[in-house]
N, C-alpha and C positions, 0 to 999 in steps of 0.2 A: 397481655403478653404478646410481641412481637414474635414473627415468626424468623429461624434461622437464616442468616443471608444467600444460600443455595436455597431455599424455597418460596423465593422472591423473583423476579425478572427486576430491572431497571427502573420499568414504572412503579414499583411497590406492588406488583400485583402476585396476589398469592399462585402459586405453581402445581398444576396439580402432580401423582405421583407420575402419571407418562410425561409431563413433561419436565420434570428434573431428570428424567432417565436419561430422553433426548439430552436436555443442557448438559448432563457429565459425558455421553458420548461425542455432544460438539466441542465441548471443551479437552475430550484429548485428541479428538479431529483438528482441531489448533495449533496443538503440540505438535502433532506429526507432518502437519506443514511446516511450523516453523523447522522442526528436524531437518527435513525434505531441503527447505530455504538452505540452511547451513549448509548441507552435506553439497547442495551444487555451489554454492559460491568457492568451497573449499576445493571441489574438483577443478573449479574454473582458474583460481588461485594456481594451484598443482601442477595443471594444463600451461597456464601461462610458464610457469616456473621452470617446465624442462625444456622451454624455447630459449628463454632470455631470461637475462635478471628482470624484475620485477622493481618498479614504481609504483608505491603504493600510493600515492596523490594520483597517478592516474587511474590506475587498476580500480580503485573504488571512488574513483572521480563521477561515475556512472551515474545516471539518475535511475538505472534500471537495477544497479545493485545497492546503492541506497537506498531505495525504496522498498527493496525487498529487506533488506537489513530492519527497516522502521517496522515493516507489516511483521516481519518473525519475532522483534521484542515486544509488540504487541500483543501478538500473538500467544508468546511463552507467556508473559504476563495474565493477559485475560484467562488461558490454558490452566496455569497453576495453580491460581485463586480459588477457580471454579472447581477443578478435583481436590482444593484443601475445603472446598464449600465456605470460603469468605467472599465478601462483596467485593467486588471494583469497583476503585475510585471515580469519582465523577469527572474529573481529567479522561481517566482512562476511554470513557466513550467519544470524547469527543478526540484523542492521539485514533482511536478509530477510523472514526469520518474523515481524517487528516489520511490515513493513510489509505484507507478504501480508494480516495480520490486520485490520491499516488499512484496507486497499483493499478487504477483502471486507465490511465494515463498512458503507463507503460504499456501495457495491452494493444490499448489504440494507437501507438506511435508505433509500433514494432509491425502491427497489422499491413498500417497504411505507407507506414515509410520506411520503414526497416526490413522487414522480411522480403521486400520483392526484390532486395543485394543482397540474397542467398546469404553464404557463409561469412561474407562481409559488414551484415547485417546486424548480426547476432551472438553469443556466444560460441566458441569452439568445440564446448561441448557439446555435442548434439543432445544428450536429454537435459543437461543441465540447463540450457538454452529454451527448450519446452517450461522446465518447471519456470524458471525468472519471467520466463516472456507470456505463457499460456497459462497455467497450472494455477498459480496464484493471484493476478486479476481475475479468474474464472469463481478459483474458490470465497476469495474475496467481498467478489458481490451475493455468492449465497451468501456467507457470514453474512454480509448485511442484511439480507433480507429474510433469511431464516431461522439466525443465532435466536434461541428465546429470550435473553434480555433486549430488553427494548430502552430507550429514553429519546425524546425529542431533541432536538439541537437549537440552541437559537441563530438568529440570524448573523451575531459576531463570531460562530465557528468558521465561519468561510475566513473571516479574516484572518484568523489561524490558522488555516486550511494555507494561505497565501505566502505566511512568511519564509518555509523553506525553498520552496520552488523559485520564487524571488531572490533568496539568497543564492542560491544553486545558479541560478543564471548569471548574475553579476560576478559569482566568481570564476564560471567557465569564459565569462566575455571578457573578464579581467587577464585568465591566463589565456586565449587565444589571440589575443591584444600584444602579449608580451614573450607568454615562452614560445606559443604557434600551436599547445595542444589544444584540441576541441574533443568532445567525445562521441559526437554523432555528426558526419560529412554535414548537414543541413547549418550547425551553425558556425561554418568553416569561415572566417573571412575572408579566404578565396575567395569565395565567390560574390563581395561586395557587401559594404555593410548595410545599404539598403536590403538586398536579400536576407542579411542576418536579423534587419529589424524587423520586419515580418514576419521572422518567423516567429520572432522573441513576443511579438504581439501577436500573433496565432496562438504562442502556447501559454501566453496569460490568459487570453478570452477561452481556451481549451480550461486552464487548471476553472475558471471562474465559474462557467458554465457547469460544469462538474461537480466543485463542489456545492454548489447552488443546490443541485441533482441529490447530491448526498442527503444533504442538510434537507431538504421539502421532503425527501423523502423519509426521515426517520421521522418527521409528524407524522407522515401518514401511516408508518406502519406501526407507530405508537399507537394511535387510533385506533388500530386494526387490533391492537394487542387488549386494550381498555372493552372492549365490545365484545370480544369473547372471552374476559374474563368477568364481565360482568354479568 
């Protein structure tokens, strides 16, 4: 007799009863990120709305709001399963690693280049701004490293790790090409498209390196997970 799929982790490995406790309280720790995610993109939305009308091609043109968009359906997703006590699809770990890599992305890009342009920087809402930008890269990588399911990644998750970011570029290069929006000053064509190439190759070799980061890392904490369950 198999055991129920809330008394499993990822690797098949049985769970004991503290740690299904933990997996249903991280699973509605999930939920209430994701909540968290919504309710500031919605303020953010709101905010912009009583300024100006609203473009939504631009407005959620962001890599900083679709990414948060990916990691909260993720999130709901993994969240739900886990308090109806059904398994996640094996898709489902790896839209994980895809977005872990996203969210950690945004984190470092907002650190390093964003946030030192103050309110130019970042969203208008000031907490809504904390959560997209701090909150959820933060909580992020515990999930990864903490969540009780575990599963390894192979080496062609990166390559699915690569195809939004890649898309996401080409279409931002394609409209500051032609309508003039960009969503982050950095890949302005003002300022030359050599400058823009650089950077568009800074933040492939950023997304690649990362998810590389993702992916070694869930062997090893698959490992980690196999060895004290054994």
């Amino acid at each position: 007799m198999t055991s129920p799929p809330h008394q499993v982790d990822l690797a098949g490995s049985r769970l004991s009863p503290v740690r299904r406790t933990l997996a249903r309280a991280w699973d509605w720790a999930r939920l209430g990120v994701a909540a968290l995610v919504i309710a500031a993109i919605v303020a953010t939305v709101a905010e912009a709305a009583s300024r100006t009308s609203i473009n939504p091609f631009n407005l959620f043109g962001y890599f900083t709001i679709q990414s948060n968009i990916l990691l909260a359906a993720v999130f709901t997703l993994l969240g739900a399963l886990g308090v109806a006590g059904r398994a996640a699809p094996a898709w489902a770990e790896t839209a994980r690693a895809a977005c872990v890599t996203y969210i950690v992305l945004v984190g470092l890009v907002y650190a390093v280049l964003l946030a030192p342009l103050g309110a130019a920087g970042g969203v208008p809402v000031p907490w809504a701004n904390i959560v997209l930008h701090v909150v959820t890269p933060l909580f992020a990588v515990l999930d990864w490293v903490l969540a009780p399911e575990r599963r390894a990644q192979p080496a062609s998750t990166v390559g699915v790790i690569l195809i939004y970011p890649v898309l996401w570029l080409v279409v931002v290069l394609i409209r500051g090409a032609t309508d003039g929006w960009v969503p982050y000053p950095f890949l302005d064509p003002a300022h030359g498209y050599g400058q823009v190439a650089l950077t568009v190759i800074g933040i492939a070799c950023a997304v690649l390196v990362t998810g590389w980061g993702v992916v070694l890392s869930s062997r090893r904490l698959a490992r980690r997970v196999d060895r004290t369950s054994s």
